[in-house]
C-alpha positions as CSV (number, residue, x, y, z in Angstrom):
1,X,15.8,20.8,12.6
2,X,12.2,21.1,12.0
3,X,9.9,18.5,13.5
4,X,8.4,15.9,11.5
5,X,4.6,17.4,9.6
6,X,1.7,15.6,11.2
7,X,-1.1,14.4,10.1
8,X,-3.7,16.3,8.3
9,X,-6.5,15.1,5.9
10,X,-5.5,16.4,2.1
11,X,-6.4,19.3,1.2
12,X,-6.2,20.9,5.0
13,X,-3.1,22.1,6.8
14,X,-0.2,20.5,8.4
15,X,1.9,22.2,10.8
16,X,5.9,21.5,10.7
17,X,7.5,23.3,13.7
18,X,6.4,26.7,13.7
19,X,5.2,26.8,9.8
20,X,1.8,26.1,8.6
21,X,2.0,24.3,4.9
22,X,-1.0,24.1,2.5
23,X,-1.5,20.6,1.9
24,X,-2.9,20.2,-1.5
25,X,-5.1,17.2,-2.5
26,X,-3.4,15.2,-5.7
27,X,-5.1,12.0,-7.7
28,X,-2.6,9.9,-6.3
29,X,-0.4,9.1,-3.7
30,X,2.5,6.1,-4.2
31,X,3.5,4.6,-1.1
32,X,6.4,2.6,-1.0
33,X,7.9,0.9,1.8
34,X,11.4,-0.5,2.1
35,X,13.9,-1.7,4.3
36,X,17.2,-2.3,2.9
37,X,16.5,-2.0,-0.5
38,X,19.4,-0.1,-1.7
39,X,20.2,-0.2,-5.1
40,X,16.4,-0.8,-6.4
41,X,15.2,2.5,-4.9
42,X,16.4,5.3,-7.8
43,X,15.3,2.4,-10.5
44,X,12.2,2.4,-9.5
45,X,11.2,5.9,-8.5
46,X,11.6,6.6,-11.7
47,X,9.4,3.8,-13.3
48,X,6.7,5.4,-11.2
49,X,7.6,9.0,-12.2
50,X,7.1,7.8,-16.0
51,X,4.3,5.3,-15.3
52,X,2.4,8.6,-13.5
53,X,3.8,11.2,-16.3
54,X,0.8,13.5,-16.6
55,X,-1.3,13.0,-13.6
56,X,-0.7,14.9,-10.7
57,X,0.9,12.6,-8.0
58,X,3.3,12.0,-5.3
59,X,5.8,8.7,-4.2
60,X,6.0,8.6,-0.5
61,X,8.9,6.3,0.4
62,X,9.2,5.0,4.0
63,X,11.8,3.9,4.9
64,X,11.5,1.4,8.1
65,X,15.0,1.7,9.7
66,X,17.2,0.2,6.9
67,X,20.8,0.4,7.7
68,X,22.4,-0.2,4.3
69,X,22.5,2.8,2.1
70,X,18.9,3.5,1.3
71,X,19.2,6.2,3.5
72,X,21.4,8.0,0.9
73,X,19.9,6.6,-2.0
74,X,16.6,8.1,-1.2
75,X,18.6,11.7,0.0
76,X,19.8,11.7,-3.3
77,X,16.5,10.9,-5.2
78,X,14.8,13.3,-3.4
79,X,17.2,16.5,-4.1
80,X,15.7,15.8,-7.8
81,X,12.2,14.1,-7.8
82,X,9.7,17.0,-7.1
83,X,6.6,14.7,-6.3
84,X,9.2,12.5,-4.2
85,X,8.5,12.8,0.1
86,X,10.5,10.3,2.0
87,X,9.8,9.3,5.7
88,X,11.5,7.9,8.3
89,X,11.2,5.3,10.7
90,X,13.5,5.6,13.8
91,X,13.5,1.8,14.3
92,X,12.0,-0.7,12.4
93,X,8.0,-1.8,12.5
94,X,7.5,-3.7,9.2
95,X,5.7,-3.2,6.3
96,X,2.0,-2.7,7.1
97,X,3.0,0.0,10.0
98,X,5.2,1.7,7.0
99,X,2.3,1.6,4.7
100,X,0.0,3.0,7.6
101,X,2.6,6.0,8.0
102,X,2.2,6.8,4.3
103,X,-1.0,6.7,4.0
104,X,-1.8,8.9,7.1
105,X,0.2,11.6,5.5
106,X,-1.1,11.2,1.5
107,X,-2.7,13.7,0.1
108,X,-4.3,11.8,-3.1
109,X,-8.2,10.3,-3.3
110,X,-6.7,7.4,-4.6
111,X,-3.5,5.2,-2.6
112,X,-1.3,3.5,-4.8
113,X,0.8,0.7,-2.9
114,X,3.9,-1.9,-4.1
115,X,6.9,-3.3,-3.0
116,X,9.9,-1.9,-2.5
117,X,12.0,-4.1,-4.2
118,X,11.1,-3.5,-7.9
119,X,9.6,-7.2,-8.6
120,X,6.1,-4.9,-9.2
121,X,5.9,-2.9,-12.4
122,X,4.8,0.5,-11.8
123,X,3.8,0.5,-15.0
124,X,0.9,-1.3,-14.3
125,X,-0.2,1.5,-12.1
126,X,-2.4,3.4,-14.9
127,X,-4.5,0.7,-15.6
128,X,-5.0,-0.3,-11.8
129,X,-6.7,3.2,-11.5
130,X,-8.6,2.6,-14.7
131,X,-9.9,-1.1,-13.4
132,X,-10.6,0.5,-10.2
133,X,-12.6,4.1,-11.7
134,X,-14.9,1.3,-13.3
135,X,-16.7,0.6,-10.1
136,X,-18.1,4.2,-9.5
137,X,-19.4,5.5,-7.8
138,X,-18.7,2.4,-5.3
139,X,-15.5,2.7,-3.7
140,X,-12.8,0.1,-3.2
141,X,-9.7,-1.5,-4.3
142,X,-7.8,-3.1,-7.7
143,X,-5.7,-5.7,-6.4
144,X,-2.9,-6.8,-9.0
145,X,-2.7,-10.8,-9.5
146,X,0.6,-11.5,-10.6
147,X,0.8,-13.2,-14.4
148,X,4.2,-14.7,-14.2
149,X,5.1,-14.9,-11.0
150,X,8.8,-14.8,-10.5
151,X,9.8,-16.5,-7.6
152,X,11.3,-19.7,-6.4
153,X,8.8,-23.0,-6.8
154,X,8.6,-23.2,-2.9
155,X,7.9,-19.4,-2.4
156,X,4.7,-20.4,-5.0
157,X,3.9,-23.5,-3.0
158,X,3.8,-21.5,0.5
159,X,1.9,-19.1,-1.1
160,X,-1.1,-21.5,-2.6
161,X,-1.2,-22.8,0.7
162,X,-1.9,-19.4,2.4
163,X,-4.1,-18.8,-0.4
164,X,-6.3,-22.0,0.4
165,X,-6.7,-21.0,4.0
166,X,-7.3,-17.6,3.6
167,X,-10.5,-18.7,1.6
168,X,-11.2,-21.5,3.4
169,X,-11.3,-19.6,6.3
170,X,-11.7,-15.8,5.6
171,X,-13.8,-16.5,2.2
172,X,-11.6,-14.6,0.4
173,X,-12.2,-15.3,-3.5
174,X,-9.3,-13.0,-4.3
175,X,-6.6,-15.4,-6.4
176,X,-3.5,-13.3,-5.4
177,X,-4.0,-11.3,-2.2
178,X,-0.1,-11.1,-1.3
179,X,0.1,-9.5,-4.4
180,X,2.4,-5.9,-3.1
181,X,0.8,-3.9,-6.2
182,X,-2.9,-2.2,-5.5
183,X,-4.8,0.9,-5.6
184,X,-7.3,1.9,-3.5
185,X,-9.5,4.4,-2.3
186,X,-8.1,6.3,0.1
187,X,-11.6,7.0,2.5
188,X,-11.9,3.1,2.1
189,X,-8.2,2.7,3.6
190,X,-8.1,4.9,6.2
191,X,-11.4,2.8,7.5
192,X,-9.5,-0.8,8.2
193,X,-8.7,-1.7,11.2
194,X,-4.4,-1.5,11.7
195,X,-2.2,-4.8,13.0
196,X,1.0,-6.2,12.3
197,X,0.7,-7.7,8.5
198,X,-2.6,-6.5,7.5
199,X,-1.0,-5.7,4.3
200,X,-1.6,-9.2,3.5
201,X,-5.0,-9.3,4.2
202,X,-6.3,-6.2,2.1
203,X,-8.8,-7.9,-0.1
204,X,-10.8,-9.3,3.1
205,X,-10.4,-6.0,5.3
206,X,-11.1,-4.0,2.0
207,X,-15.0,-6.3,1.7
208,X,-14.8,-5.2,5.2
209,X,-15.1,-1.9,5.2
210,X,-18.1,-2.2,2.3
211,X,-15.6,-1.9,-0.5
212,X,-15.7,-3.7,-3.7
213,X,-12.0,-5.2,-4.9
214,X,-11.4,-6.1,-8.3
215,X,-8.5,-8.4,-9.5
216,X,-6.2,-7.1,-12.1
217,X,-3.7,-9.4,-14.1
218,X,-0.3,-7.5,-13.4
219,X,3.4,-8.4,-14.4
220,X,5.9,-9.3,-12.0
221,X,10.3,-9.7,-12.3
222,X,12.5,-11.1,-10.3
223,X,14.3,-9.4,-8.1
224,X,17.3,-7.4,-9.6
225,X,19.2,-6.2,-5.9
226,X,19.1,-7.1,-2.3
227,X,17.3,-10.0,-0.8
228,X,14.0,-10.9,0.6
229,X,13.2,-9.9,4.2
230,X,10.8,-13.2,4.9
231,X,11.0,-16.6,4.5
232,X,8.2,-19.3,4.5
233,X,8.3,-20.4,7.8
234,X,8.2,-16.8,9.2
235,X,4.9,-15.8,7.1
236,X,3.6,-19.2,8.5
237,X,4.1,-18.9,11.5
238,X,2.9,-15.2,12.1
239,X,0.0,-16.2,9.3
240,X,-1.8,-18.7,11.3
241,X,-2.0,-16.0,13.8
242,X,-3.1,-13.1,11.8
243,X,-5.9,-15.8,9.9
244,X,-7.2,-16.0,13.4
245,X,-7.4,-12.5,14.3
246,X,-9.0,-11.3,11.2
247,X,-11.5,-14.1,11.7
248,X,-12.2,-12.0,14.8
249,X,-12.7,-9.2,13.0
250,X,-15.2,-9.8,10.5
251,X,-17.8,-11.4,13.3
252,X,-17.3,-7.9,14.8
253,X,-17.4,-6.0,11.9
254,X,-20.0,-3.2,11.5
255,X,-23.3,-4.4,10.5
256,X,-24.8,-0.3,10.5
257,X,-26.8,0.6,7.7
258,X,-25.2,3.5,5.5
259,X,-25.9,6.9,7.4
260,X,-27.4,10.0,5.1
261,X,-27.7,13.6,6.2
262,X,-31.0,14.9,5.4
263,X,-30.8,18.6,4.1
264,X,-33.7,21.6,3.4
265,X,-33.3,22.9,0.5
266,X,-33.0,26.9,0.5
């Protein structure tokens, strides 16, 4: 079997055993993570393919050692979707190291992210990259705030309340920032700092970085298979943590001034 590709910037080469493959820049790379989402896999794949229908793109599923039959659901998808790559996990190391495995093998400028487990509309994908062109030539992210949320009244509660600390705290203005659906630039992403759950944090790590993030009404549904992988005491208790450590990380962030490169002109 040939070893897994590793990883190259687009546009430059990757080597996979003992073949060099051309790895050609796109607009957009999808990255979806999922663990145990069988049965809202195929669905959604091809939301995105006709969400995308036109653009040159790619989905890159990861999937982060599910042992239900996502596995074979994705095999399947991907003996017929072209613009379809699917990774793999050996053993499971959540979401925002699945997301990080994507993205360090996307080709596209701009990185697409959402949930796994359909309650984000890929269809709301176009207009996310349309929000986000709108900014140039800043770079960035368009983070999607969800409309009509569809979740339990609990989830909702537990959810304001992170929502209060994180700007209490963090100063984070965004009003939905554990929203799954976003696009962002992918020199801007490859600059945050990786840990455990960051995915939750993108609008603060995004401001970061020197990025501007815009928020973008989106749709959201209720699940339609499977069952969620968190529950409110979990995200609290790992969330008072993470609040903590990104606190850390914007009294060290990077007060540089932006670096130019002077050139003689010919």
């Amino acid at each position: 079997m040939a070893s897994s590709p590793s990883h190259s910037d687009a546009g430059t080469a990757i080597s996979n055993g003992n073949v060099a493959i051309a790895q050609q820049a796109c607009d957009i790379s999808v990255i979806v993570p999922v663990m145990n989402e069988a049965g809202n896999i195929a669905p959604l794949i091809a939301e995105i393919v006709e969400a995308l229908s036109g653009r040159d793109f790619e989905i890159i599923y990861i999937n982060d050692g599910s042992d239900d039959g996502s596995a074979a659901e994705l095999t399947d998808a991907l003996a017929t979707v072209k613009e379809l790559r699917v990774l793999h996990h050996a053993t499971r190391a959540g979401q925002s190291a699945a997301i990080r495995s994507g993205l360090l093998r996307a080709r596209g400028a701009l990185i697409g992210v959402l949930d796994g487990d359909g309650q984000n509309v890929p269809a709301d994908l176009p207009h996310l990259i349309t929000q986000l062109e709108t900014i140039r030539p800043a770079r960035g992210m368009a983070g999607g705030v969800r409309t009509k949320r569809q979740d339990s009244a609990m989830r909702r509660r537990a959810s304001g309340v992170a929502r209060f600390v994180r700007r209490r705290f963090l100063k984070d203005t965004h009003p939905d920032s554990g929203c799954g659906i976003k696009v962002v630039d992918r020199d801007i992403f490859l600059q945050l700092p990786f840990f455990n759950h960051m995915h939750r944090f993108m609008p603060t790590l995004v401001r970061r970085a020197g990025g501007e993030v815009l928020a973008v009404p989106v749709a959201h549904r209720a699940r339609s298979a499977g069952a969620s992988k968190y529950t409110n005491l979990n995200r609290a208790l790992v969330g008072l943590v993470d609040v903590l450590g990104v606190m850390w990380l914007l009294l060290r962030a990077d007060k540089s001034n932006a670096v130019s490169e002077q050139r003689i002109e010919e």
